[in-house]
Backbone as a chain_set.jsonl record, in Angstrom:
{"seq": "XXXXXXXXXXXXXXXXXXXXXXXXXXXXXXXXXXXXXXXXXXXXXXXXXXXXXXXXXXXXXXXXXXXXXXXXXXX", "coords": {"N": [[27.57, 10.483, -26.494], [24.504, 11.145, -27.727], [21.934, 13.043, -28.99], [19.548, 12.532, -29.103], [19.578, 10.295, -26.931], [20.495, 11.415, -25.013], [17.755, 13.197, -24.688], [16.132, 10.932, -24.222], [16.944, 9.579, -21.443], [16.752, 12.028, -19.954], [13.856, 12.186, -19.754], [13.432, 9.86, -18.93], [14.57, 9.784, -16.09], [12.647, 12.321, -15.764], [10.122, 11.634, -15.694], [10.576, 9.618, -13.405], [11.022, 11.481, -11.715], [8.599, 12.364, -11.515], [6.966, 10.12, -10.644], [8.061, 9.826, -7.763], [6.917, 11.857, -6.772], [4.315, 11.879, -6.715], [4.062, 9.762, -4.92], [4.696, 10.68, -3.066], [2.929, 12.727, -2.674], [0.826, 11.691, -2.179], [1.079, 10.448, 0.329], [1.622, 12.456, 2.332], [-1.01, 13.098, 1.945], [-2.119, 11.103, 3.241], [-0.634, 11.284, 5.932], [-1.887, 13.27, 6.785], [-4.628, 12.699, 7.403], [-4.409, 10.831, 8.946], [-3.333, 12.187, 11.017], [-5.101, 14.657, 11.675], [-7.605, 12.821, 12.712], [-6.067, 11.74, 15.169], [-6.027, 13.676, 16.302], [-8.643, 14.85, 16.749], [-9.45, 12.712, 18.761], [-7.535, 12.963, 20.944], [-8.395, 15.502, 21.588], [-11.04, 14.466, 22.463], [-10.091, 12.881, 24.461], [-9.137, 14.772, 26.272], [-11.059, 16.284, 27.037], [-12.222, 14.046, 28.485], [-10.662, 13.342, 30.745], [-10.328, 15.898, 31.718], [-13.411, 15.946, 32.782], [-13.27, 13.798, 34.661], [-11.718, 14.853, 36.282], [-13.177, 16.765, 37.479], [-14.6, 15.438, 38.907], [-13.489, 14.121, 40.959], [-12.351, 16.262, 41.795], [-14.758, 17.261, 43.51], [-15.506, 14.75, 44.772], [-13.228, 14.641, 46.514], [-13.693, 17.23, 47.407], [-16.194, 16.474, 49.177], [-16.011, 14.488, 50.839], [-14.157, 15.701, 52.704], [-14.334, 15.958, 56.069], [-14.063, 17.689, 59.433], [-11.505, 17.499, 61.974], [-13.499, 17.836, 64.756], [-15.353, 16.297, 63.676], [-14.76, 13.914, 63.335], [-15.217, 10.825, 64.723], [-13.68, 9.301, 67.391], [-11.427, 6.758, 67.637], [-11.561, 4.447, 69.415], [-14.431, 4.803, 69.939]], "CA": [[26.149, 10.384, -26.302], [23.591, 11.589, -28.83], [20.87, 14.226, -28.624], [18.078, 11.345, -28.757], [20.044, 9.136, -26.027], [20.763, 12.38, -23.779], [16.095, 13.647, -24.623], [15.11, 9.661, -23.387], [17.563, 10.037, -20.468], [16.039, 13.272, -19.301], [12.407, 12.103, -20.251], [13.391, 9.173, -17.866], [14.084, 11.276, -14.923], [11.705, 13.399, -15.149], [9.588, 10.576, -14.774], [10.712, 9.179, -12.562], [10.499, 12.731, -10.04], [6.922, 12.251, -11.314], [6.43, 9.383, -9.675], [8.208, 10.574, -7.039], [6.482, 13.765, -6.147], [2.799, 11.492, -6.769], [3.55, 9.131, -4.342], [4.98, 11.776, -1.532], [1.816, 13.58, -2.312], [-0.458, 10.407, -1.688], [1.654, 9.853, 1.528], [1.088, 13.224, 3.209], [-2.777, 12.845, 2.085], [-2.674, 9.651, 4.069], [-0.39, 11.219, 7.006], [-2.501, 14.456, 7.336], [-5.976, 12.124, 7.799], [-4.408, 9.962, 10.557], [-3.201, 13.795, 12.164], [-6.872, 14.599, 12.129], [-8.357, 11.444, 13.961], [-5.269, 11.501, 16.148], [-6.19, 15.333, 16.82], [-10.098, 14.336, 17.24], [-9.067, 11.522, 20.145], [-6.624, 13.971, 21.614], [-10.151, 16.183, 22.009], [-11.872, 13.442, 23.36], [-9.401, 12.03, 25.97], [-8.676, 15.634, 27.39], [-12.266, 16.279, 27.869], [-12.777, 12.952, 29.683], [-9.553, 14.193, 31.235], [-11.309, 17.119, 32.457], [-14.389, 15.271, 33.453], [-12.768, 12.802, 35.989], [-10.583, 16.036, 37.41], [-13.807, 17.584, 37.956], [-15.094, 14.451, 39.901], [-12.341, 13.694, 41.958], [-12.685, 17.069, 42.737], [-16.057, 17.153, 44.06], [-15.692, 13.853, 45.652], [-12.879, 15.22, 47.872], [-14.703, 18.335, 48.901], [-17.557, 15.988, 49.741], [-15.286, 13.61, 51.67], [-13.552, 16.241, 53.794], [-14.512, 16.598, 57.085], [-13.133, 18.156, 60.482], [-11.184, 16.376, 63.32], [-14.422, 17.55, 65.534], [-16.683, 15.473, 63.277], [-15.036, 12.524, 63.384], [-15.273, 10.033, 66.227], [-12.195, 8.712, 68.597], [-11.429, 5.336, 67.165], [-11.932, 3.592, 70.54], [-15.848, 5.091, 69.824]], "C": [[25.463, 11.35, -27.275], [22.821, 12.487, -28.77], [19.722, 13.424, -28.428], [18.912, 10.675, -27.38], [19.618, 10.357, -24.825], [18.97, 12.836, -23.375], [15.926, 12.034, -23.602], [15.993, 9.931, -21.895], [16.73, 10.634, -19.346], [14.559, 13.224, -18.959], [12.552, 10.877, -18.793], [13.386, 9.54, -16.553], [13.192, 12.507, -14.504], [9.956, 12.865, -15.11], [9.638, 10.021, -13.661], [10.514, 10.291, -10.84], [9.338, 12.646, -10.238], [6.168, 11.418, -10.843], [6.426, 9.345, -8.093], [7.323, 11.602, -5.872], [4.748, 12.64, -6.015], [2.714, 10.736, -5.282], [4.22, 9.555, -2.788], [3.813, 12.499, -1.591], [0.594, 12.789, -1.767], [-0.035, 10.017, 0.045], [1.626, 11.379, 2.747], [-0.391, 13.318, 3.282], [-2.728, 12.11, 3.133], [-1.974, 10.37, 5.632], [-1.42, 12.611, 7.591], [-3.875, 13.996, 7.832], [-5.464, 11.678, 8.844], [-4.232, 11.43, 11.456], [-4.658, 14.234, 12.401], [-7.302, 13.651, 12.781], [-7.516, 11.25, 14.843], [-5.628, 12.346, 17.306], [-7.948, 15.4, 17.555], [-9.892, 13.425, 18.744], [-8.282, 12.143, 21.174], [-7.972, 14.299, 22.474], [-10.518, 16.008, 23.097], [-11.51, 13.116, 25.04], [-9.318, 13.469, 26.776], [-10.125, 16.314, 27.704], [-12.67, 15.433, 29.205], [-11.796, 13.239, 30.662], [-9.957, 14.968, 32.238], [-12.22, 16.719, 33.586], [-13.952, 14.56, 34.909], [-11.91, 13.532, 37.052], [-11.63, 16.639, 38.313], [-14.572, 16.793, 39.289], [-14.549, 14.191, 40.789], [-12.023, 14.984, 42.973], [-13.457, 17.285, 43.955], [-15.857, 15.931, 45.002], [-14.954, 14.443, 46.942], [-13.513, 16.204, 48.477], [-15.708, 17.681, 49.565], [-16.778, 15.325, 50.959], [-14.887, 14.337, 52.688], [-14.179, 16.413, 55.157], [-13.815, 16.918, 58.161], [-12.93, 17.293, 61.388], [-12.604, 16.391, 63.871], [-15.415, 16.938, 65.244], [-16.248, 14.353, 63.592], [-14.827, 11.894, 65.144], [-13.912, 9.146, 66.801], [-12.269, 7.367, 67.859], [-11.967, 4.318, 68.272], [-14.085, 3.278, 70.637], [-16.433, 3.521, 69.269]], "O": [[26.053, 12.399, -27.537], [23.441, 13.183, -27.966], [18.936, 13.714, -27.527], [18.021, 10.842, -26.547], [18.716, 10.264, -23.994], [18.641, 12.884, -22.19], [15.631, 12.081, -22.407], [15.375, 10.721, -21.182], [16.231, 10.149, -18.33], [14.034, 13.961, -18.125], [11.864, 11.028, -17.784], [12.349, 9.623, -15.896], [13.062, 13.251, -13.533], [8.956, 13.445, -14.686], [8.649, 9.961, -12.93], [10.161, 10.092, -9.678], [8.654, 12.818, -9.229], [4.98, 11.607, -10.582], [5.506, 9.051, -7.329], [7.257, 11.847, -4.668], [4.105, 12.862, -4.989], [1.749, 10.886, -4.532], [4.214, 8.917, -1.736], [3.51, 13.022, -0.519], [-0.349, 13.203, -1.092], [-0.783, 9.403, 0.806], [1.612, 11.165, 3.959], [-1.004, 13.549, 4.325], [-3.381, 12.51, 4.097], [-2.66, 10.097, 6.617], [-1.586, 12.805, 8.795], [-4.417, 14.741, 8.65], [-5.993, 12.065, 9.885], [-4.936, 11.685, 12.433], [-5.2, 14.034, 13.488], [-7.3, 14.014, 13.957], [-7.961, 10.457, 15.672], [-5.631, 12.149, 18.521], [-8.274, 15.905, 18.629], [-10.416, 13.865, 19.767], [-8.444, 11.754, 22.331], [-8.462, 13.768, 23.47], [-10.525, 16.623, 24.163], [-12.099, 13.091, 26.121], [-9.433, 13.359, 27.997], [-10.198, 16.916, 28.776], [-13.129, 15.741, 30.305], [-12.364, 13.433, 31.737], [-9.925, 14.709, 33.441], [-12.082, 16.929, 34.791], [-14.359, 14.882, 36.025], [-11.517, 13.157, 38.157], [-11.41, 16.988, 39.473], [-14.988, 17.315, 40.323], [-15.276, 13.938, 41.75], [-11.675, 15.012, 44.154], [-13.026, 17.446, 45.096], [-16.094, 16.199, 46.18], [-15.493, 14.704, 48.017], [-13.866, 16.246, 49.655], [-16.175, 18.236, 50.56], [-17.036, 15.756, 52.084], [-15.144, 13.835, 53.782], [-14.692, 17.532, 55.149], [-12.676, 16.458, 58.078], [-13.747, 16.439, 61.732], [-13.227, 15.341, 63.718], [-16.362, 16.805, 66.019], [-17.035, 13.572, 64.127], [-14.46, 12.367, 66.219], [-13.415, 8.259, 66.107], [-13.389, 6.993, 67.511], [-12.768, 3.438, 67.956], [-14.775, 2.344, 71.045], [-17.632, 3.352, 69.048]]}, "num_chains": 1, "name": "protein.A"}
C-alpha cells in the first residue's frame, strides 16, 4: 500500500466519524427537546396530581360524620 492509498483511506474514515459524530449530535438535540416536554407534562400531571389529592381530601373531611348523627336505618 502506498502513501496516497494509505492519506485517502484515512481521509475516508475520518469522514466518515464526521458523519458519525454530526448525526449523534443531531440525535441528542432531538432526544434532549422531547426530555424537556416530557419534563414539562411530568409538571403538569403532578400538579393536577396534587389538585385532585387535595379534593378528595376535603371531600372526605366534609363527608365524615359521627355514628350519633346518623339515623338508624329502620328511621
Amino acid at each position: 500500500m502506498d502513501k496516497d492509498t494509505q492519506v485517502e483511506e484515512l481521509e475516508k474514515r475520518v469522514t466518515a466519524l464526521e458523519m458519525l459524530l454530526a448525526y449523534q449530535e443531531k440525535t441528542i438535540a432531538d432526544l434532549d427537546v422531547v426530555i424537556q416536554e416530557q419534563y414539562s407534562l411530568i409538571e403538569k400531571i403532578s400538579a393536577q396530581i396534587e389538585m385532585v389529592g387535595s379534593k378528595l381530601e376535603e371531600q372526605s373531611l366534609v363527608g365524615q360524620h359521627t355514628l350519633e348523627e346518623e339515623r338508624p336505618p329502620h328511621y
